[in-house]
MARBA-3410 file (N, C-alpha, C, O; in Angstrom, 1 decimal):
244
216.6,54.4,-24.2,215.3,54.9,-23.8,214.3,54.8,-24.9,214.7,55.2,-26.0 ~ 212.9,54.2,-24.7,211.9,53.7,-25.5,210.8,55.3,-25.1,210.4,55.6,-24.0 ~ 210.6,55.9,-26.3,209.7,57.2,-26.2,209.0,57.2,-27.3,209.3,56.7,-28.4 ~ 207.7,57.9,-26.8,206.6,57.3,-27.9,206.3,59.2,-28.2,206.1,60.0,-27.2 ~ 206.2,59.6,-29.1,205.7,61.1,-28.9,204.4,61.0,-30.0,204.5,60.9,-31.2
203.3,61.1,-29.3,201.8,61.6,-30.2,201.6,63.3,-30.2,201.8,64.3,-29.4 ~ 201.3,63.0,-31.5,201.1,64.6,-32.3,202.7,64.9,-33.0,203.2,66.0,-33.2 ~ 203.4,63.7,-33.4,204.7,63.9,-33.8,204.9,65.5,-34.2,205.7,66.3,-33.9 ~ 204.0,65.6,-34.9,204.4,66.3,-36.4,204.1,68.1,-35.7,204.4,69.1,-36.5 ~ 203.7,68.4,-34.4,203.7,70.0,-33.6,205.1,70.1,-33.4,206.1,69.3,-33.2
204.9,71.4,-33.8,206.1,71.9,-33.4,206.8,72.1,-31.9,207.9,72.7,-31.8 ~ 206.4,71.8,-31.2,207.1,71.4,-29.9,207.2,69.8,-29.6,208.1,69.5,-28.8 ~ 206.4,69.0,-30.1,206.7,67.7,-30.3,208.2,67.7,-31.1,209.2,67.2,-30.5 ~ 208.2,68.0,-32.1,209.4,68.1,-32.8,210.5,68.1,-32.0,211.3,67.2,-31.7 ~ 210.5,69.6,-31.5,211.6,70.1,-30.5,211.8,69.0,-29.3,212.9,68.9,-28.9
211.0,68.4,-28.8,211.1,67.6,-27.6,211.7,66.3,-28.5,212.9,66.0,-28.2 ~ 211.3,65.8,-29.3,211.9,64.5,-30.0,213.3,65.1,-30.2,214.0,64.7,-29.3 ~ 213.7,65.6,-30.6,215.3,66.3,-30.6,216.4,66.2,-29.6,217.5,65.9,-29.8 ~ 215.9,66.4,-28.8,216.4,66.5,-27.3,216.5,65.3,-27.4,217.7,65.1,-27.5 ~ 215.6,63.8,-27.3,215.8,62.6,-26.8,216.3,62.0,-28.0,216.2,60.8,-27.9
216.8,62.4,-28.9,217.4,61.9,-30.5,218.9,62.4,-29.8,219.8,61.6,-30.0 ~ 219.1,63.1,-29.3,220.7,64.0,-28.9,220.9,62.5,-28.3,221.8,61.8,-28.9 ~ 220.4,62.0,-27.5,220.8,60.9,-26.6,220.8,59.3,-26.9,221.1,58.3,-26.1 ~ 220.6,59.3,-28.0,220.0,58.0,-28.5,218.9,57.4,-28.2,218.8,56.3,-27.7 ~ 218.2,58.0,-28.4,217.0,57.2,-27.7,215.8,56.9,-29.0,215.3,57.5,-29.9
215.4,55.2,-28.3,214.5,55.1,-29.8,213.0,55.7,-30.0,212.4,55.9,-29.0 ~ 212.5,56.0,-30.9,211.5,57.0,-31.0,210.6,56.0,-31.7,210.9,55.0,-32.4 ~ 209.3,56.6,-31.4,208.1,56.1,-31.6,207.2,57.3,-32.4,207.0,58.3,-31.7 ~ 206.7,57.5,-33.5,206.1,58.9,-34.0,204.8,58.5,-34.3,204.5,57.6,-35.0 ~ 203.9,59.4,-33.6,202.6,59.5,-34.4,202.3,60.7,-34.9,202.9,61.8,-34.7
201.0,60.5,-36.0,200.4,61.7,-36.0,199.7,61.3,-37.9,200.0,60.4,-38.7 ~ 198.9,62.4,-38.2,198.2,62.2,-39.7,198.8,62.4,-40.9,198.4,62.0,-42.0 ~ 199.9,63.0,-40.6,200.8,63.4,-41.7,201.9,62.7,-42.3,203.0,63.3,-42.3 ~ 201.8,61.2,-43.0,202.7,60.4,-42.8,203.8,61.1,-43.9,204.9,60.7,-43.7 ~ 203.7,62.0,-44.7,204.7,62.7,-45.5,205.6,63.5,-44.6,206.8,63.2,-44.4
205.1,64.2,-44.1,205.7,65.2,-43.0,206.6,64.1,-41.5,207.5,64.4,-40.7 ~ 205.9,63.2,-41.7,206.5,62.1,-39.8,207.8,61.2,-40.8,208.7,60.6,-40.3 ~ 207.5,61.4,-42.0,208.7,60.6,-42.8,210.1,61.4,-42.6,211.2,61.0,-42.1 ~ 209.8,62.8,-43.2,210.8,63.9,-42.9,211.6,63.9,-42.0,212.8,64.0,-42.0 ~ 210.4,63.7,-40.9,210.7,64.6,-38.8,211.5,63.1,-39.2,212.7,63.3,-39.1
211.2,62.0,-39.5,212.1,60.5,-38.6,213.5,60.5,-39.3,214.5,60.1,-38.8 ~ 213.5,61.0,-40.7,215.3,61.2,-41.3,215.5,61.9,-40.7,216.4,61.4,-40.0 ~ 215.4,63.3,-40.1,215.7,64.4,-39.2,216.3,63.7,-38.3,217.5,63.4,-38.4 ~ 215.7,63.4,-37.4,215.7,62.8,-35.8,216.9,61.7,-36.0,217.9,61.7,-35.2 ~ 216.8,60.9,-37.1,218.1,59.7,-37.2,219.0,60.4,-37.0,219.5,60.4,-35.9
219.5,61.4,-38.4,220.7,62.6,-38.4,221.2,62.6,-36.5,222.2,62.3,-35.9 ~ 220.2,62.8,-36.2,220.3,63.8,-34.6,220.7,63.2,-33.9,221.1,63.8,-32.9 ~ 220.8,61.4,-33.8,221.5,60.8,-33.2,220.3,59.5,-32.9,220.8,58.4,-32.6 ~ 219.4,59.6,-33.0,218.1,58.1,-32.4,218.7,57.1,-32.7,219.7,57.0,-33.5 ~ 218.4,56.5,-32.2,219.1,54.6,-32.1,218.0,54.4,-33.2,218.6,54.4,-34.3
216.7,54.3,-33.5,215.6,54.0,-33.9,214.4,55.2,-34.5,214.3,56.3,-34.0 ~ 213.9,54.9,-35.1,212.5,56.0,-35.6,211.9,55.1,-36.0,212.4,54.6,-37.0 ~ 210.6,54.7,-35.6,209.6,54.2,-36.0,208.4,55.4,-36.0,208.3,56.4,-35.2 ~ 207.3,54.9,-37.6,205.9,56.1,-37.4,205.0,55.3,-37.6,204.9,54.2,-38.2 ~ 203.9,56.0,-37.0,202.6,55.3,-37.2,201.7,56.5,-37.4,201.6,57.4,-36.6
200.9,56.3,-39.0,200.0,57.5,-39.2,198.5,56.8,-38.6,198.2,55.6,-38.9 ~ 197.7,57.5,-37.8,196.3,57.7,-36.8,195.6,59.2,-36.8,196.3,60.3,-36.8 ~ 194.5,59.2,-36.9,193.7,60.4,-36.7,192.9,59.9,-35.0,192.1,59.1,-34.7 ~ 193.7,60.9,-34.5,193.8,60.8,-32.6,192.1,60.9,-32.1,191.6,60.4,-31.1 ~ 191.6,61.7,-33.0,190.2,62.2,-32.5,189.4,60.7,-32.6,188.6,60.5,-31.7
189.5,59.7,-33.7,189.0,58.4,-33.8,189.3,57.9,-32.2,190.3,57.2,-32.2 ~ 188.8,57.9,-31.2,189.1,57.3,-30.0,189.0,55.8,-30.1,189.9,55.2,-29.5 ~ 188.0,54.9,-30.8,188.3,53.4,-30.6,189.8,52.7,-31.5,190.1,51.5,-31.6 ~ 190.8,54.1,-32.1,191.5,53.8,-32.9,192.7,53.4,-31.7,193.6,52.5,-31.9 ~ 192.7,54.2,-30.5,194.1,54.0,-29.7,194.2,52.7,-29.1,195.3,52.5,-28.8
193.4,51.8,-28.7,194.6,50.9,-28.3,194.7,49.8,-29.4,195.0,48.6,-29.1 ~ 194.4,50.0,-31.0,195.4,49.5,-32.1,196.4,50.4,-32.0,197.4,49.8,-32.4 ~ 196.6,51.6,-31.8,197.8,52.2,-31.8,198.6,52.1,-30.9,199.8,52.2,-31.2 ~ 198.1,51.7,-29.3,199.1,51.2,-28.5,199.6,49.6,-28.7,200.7,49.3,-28.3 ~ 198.9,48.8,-29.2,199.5,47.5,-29.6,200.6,47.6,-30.4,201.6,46.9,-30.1
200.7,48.5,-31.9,201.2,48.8,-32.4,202.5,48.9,-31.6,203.4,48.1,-31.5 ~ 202.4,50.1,-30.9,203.9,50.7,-30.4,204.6,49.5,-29.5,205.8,49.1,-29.5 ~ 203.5,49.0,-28.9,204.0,47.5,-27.9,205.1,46.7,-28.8,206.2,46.5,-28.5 ~ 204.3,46.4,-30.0,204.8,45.2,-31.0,205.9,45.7,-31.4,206.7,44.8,-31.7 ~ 206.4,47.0,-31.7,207.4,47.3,-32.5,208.9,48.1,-31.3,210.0,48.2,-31.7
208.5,48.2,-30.3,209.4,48.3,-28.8,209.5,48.0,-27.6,210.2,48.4,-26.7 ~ 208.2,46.8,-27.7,208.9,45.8,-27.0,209.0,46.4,-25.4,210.0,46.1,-24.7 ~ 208.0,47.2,-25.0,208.0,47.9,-23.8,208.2,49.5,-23.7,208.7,49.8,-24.9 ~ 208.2,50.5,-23.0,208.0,52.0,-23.2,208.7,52.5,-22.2,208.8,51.7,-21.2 ~ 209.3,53.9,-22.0,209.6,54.0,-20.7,209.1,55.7,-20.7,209.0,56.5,-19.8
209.1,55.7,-21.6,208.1,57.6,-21.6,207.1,57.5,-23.1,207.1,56.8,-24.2 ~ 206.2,58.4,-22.4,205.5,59.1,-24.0,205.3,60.3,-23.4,205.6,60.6,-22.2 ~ 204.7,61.2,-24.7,204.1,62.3,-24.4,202.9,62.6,-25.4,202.8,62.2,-26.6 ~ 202.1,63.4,-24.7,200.6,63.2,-26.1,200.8,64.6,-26.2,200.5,65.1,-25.1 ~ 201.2,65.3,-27.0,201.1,66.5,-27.8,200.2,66.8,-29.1,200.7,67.7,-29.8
199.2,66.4,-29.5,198.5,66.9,-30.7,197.5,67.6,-30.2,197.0,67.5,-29.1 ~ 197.1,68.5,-31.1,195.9,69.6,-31.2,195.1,70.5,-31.8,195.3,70.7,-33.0 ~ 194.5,71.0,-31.2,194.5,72.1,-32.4,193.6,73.4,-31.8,192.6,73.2,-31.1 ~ 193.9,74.7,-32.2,193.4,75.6,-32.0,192.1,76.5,-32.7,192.3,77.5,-33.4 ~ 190.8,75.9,-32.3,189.6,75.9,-33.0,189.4,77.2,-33.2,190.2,77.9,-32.6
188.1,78.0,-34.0,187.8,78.6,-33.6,187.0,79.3,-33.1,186.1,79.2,-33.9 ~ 186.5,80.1,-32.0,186.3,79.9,-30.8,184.6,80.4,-31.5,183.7,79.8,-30.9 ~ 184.2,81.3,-32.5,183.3,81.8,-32.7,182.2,80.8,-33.5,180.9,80.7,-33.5 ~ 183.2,80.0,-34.2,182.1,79.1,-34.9,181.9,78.0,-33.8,181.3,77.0,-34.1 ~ 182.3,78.1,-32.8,182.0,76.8,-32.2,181.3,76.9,-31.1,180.9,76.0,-30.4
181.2,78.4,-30.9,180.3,78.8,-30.3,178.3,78.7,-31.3,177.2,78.5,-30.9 ~ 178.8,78.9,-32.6,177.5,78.9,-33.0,176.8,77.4,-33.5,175.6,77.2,-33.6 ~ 178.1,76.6,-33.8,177.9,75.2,-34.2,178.0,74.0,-33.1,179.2,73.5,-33.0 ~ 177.2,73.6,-32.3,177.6,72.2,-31.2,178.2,71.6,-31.9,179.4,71.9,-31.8 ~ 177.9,70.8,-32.7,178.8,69.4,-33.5,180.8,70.1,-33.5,181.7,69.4,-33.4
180.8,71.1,-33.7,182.0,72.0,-34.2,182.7,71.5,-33.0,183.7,70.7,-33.0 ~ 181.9,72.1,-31.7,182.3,72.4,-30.5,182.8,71.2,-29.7,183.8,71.1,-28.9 ~ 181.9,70.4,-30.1,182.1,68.8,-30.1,183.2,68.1,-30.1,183.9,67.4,-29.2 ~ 183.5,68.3,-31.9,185.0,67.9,-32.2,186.1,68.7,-31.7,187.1,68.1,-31.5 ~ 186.1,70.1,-31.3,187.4,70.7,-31.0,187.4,70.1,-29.5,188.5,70.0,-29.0
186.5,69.6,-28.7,185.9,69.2,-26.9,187.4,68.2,-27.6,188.6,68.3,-27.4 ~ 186.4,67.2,-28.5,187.1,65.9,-28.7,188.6,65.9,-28.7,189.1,65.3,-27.8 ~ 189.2,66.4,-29.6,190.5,66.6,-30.0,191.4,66.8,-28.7,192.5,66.3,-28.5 ~ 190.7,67.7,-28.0,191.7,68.4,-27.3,191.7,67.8,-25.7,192.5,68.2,-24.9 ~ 190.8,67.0,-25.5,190.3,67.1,-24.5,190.0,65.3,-24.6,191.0,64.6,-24.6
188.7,64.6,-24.6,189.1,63.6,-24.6,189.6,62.8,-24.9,189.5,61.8,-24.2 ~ 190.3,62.6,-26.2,191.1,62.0,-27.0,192.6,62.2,-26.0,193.3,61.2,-25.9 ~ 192.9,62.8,-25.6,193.8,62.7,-24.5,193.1,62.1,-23.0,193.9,61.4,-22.4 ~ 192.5,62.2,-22.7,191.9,61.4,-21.7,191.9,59.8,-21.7,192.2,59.1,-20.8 ~ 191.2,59.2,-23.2,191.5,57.9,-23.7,192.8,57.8,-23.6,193.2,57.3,-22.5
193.7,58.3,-24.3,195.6,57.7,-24.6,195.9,58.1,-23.0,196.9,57.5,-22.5 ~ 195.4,58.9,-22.2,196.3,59.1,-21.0,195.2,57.5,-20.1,195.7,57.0,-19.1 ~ 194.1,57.1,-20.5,194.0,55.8,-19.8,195.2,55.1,-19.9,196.0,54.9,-19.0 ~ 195.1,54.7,-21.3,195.5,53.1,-21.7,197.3,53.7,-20.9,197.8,53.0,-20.0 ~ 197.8,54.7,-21.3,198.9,54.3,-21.1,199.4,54.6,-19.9,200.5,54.7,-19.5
198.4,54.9,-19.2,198.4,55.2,-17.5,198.6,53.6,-16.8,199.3,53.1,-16.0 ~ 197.5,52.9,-17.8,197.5,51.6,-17.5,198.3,50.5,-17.7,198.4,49.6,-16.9 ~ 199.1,50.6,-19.0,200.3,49.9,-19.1,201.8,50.6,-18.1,202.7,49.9,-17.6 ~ 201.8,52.1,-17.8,203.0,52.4,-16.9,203.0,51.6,-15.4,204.0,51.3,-14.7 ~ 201.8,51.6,-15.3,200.9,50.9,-13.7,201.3,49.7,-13.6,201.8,49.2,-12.5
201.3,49.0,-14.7,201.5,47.6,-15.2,202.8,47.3,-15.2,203.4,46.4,-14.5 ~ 203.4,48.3,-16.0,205.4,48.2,-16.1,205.6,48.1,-14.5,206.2,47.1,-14.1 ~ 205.4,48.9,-13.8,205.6,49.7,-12.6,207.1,50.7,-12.4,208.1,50.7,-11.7 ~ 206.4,51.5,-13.8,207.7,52.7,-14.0,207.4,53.0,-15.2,206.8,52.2,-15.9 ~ 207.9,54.5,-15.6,207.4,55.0,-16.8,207.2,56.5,-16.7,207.3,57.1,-15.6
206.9,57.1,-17.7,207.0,58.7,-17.5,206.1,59.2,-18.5,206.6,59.6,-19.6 ~ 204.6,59.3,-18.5,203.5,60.4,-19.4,203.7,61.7,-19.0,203.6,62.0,-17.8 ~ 204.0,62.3,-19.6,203.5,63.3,-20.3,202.4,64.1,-21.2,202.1,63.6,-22.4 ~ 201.7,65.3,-20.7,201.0,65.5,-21.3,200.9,66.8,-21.2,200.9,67.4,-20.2 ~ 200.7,67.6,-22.8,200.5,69.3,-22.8,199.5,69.4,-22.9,198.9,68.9,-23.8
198.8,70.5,-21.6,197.6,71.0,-21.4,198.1,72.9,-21.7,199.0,73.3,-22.5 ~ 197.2,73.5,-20.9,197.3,74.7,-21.4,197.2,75.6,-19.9,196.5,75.3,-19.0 ~ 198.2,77.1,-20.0,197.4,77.9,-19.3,196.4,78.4,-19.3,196.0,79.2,-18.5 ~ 195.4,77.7,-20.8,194.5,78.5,-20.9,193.2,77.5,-20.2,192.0,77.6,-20.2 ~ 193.7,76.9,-19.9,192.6,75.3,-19.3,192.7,76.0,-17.4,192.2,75.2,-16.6
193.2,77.2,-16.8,192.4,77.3,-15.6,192.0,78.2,-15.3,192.2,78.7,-14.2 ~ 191.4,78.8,-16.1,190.1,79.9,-15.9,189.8,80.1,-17.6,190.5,80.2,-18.6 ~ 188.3,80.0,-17.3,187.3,79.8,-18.4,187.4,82.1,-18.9,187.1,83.2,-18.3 ~ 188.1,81.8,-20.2,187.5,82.9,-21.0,186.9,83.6,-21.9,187.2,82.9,-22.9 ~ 186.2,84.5,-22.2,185.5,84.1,-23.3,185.7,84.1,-24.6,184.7,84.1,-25.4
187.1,84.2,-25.1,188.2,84.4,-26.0,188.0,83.1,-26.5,187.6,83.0,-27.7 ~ 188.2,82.0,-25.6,188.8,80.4,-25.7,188.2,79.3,-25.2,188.8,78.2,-25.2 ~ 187.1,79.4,-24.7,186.9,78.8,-23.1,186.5,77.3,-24.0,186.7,76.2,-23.6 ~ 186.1,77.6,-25.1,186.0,75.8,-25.6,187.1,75.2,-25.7,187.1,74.0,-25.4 ~ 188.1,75.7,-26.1,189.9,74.7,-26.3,190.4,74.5,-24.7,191.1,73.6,-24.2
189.5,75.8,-23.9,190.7,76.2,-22.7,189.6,74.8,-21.4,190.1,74.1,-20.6 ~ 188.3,74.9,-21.7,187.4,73.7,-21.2,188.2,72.6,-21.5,188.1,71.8,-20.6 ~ 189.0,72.2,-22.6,189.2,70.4,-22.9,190.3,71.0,-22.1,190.3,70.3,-21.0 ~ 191.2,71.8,-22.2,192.4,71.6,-21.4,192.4,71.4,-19.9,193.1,70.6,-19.2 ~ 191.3,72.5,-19.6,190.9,72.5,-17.9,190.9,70.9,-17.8,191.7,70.2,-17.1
189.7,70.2,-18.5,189.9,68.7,-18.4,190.8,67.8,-18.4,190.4,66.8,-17.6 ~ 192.0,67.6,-19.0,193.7,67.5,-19.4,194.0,67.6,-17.8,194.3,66.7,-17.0 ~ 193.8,68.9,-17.5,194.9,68.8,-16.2,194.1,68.8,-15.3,194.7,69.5,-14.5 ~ 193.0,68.4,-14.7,192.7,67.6,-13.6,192.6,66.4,-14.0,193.0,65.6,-13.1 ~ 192.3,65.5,-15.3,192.4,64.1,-15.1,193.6,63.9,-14.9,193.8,63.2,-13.9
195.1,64.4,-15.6,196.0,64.8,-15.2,196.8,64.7,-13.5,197.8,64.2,-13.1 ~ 195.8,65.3,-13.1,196.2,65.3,-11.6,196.3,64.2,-11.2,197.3,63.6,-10.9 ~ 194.8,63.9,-11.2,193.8,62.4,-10.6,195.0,61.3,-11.0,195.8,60.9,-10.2 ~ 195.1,61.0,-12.3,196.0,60.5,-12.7,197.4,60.2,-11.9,197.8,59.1,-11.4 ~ 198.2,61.4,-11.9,199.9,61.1,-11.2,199.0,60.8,-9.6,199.2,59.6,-9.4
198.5,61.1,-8.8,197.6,61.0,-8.0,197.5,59.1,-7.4,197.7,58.6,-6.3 ~ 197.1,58.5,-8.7,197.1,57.7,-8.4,198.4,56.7,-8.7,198.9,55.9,-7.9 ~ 199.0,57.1,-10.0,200.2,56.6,-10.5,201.4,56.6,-9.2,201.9,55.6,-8.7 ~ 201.7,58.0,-8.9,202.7,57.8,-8.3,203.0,56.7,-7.1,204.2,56.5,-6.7 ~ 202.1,56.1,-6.7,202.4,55.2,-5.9,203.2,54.1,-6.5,204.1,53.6,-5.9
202.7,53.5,-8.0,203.3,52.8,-8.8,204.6,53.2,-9.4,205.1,52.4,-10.2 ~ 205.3,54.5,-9.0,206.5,54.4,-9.5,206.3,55.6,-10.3,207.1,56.5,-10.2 ~ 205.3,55.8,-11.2,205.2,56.5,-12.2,204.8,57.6,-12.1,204.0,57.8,-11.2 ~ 205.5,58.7,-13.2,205.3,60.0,-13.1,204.5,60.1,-14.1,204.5,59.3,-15.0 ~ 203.7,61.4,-14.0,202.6,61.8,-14.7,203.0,63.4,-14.6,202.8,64.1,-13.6
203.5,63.8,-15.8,204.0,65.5,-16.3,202.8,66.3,-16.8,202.4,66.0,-17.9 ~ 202.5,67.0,-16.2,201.4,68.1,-17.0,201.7,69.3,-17.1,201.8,70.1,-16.3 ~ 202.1,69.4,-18.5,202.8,70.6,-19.4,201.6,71.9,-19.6,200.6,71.8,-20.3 ~ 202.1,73.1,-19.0,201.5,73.6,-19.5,202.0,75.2,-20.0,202.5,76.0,-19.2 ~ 201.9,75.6,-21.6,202.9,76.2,-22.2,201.4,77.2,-21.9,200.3,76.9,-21.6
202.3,78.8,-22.1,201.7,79.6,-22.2,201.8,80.4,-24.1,202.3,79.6,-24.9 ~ 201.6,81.2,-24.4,201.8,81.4,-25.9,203.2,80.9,-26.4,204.2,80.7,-25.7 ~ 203.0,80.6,-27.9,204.3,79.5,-28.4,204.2,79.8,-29.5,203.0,79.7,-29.9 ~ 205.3,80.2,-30.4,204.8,80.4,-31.4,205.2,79.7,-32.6,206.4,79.9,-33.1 ~ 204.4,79.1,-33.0,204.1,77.8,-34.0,203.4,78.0,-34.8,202.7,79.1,-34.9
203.2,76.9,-35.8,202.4,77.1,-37.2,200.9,77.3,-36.2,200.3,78.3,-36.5 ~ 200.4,76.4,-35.3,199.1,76.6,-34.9,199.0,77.9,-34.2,197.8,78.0,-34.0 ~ 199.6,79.3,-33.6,199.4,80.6,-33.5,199.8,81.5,-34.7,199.8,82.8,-34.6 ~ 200.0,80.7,-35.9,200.5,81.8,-36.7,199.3,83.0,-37.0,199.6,84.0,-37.6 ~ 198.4,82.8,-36.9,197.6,83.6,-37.2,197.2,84.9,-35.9,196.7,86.0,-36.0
197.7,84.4,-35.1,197.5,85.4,-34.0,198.9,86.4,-34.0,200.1,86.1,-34.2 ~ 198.2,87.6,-33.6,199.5,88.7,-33.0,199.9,88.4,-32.0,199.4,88.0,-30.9 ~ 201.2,88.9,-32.3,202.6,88.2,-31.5,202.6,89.1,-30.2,202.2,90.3,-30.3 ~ 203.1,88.7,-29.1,203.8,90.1,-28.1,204.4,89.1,-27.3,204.1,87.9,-27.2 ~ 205.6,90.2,-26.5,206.9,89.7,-25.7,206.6,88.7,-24.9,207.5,88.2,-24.4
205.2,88.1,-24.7,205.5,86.7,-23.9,205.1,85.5,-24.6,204.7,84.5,-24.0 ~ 205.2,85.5,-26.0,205.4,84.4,-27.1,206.9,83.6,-26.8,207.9,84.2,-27.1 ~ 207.0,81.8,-26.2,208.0,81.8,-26.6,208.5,81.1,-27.7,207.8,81.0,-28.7 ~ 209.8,80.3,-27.7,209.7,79.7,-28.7,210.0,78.1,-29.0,211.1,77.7,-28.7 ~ 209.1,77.3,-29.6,209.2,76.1,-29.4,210.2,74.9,-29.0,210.3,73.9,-28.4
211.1,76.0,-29.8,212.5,75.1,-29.1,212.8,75.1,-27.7,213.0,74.2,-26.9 ~ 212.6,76.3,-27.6,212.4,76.3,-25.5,211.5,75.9,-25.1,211.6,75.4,-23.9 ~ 210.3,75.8,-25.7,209.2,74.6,-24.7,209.9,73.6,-24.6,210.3,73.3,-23.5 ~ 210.0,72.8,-25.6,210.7,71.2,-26.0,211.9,71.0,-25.4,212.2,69.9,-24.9 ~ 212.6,71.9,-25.5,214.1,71.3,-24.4,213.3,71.4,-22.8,213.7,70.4,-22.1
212.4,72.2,-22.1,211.8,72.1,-21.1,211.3,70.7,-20.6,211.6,70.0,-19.6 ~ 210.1,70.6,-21.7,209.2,69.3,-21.8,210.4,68.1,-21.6,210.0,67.0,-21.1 ~ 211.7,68.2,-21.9,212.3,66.6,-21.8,213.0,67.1,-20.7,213.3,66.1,-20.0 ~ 213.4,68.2,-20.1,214.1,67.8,-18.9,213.2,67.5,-17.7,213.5,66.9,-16.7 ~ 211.7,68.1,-18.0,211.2,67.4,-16.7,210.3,66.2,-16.8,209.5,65.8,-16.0
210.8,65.5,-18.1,210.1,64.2,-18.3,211.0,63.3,-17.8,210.6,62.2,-17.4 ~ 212.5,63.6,-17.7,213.9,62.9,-17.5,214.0,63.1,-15.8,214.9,62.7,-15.1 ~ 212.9,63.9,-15.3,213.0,64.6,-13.8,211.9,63.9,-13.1,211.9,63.3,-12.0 ~ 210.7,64.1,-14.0,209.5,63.2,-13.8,208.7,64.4,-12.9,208.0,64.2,-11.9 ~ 209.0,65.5,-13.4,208.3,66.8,-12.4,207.0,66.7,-12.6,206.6,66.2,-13.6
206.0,67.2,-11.6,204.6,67.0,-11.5,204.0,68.3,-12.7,203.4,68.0,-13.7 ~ 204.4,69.5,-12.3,203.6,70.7,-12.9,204.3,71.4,-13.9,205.0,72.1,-13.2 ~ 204.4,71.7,-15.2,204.9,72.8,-15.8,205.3,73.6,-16.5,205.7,73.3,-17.6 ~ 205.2,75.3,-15.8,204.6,75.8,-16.3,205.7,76.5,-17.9,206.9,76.6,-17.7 ~ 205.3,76.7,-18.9,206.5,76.7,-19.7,206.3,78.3,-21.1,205.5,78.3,-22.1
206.9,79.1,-21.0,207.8,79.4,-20.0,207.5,80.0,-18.1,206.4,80.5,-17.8 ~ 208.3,79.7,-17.5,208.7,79.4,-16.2,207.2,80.7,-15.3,206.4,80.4,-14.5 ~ 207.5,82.0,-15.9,206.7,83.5,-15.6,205.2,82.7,-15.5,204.4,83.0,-14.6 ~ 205.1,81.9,-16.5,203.1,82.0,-16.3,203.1,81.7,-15.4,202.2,82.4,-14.9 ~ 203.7,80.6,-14.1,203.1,80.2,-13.1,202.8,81.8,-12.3,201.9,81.8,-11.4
203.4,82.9,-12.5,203.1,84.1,-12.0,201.8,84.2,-12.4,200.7,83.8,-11.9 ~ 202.2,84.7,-13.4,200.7,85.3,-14.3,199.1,84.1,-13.7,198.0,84.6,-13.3 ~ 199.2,83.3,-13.9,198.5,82.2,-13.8,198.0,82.5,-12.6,196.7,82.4,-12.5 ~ 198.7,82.8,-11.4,199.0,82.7,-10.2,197.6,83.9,-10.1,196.4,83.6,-9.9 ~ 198.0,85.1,-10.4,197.1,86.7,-10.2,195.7,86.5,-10.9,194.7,87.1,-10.7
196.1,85.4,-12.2,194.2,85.4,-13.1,193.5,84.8,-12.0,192.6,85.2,-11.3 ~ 194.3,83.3,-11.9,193.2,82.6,-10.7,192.5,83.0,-9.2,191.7,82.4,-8.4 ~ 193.3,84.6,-9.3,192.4,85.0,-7.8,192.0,86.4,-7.9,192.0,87.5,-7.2 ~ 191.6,86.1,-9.3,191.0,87.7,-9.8,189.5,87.4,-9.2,188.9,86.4,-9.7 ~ 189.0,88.0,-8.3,187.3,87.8,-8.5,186.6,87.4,-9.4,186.9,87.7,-10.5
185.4,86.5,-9.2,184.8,86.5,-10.6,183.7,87.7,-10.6,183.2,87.5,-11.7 ~ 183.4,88.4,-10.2,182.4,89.4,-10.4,183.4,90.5,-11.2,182.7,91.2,-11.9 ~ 184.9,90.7,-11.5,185.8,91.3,-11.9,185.9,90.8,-12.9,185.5,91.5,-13.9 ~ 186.2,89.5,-13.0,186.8,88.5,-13.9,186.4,88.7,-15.1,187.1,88.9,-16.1 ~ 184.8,88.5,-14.8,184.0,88.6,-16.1,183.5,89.6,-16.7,182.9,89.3,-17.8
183.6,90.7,-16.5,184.1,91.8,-17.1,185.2,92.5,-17.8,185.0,93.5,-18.5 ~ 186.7,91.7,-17.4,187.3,91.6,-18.6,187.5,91.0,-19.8,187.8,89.8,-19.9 ~ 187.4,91.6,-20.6,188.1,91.2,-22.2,189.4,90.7,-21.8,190.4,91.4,-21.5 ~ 189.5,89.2,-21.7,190.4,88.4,-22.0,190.4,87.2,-23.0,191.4,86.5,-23.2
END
């Protein structure tokens, strides 16, 4: 199996490359950190990969992705999954006070996955088969005022998302929209923890069994589709009077 994972170097990317390294499967790594994707690729060999190939890109550069997908073309020779995992968690007050700020976290999170979920929407279309993947957020379906700039690019993620398998599935292809609820990773280390933090390794064995399943929605861990479930039909005259 030919798997491409962007944002190599998250900690749930990690965990998900793991899982498809157990199986032999050849890997494709992106991400900015070529010191760190050097590490993850001796890792992953250990773990069993047929292959580890990396390619260092800064994802936010959008006219940079389809040299990055030629790239992966030229070096495997065809794909049968990716997943776009990179990001980052801005913060929410300066980006409130700075547009340009607000801009790049929009960008990062939001259409820079929109670009990579084109092109390779468009080559799975093409294969006629294949499996994207992409982590969006619970925090992308109701706007708060904690997050609403990371949780806005997400909201965007998972309806292009939709639209997307929407159209794909006719062609064979599944289109996964991951959406983890707290995780705790170097990108939450700064926040306080509580009992519904999980932990990356359980997102990532998740993320590959329903990329191996080709499941449409999910929610990770399993509970937020609850939780998610009672925000989205909170009133908004209620809504917006909580501190969330």
């Amino acid at each position: 199996m030919k798997v491409l994972i962007i944002g190599a170097t998250s900690a749930i990317a990690q965990e998900t490359a793991k899982c498809f390294a157990a199986q032999g499967a050849d890997l494709f790594l992106v991400g900015r950190n070529a010191e760190k994707m050097s590490a993850i690729a001796s890792d992953l060999k250990v773990r069993g990969a047929h292959a580890v190939e990396s390619y260092t890109a800064d994802l936010s550069d959008l006219s940079s992705h389809q040299a990055l997908l030629d790239a992966v073309l030229q070096s495997m020779s065809g794909l049968d999954a990716a997943l776009i995992a990179h990001g980052t968690l801005g913060d929410q007050k300066q980006s409130e006070a700075d547009v340009q700020d607000m801009l790049q976290e929009f960008n990062t999170n939001g259409l820079s996955y929109l670009s990579l979920m084109t092109l390779l929407g468009n080559l799975f279309e093409k294969q006629g088969r294949g499996t994207l993947a992409v982590i969006s957020s619970v925090a992308g379906e109701r706007g708060r005022g904690s997050n609403y700039v990371y949780g806005s690019a997400k909201g965007a993620v998972s309806l292009f998302a939709q639209g997307l398998r929407n159209r794909l599935s006719k062609a064979g292809v599944a289109v996964v929209t991951v959406k983890p609820g707290f995780v705790d990773t170097p990108m939450t280390a700064g926040l306080k923890k509580n009992p519904l933090y999980a932990s990356a390794e359980s997102v990532g064995k998740r993320i590959h069994a329903a990329m191996l399943k080709g499941e449409d929605i999910v929610y990770a861990p399993f509970f937020w589709a609850f939780i998610m479930l009672i925000i989205r039909n909170i009133p908004e005259r209620i809504f917006k009077k909580l501190k969330l």
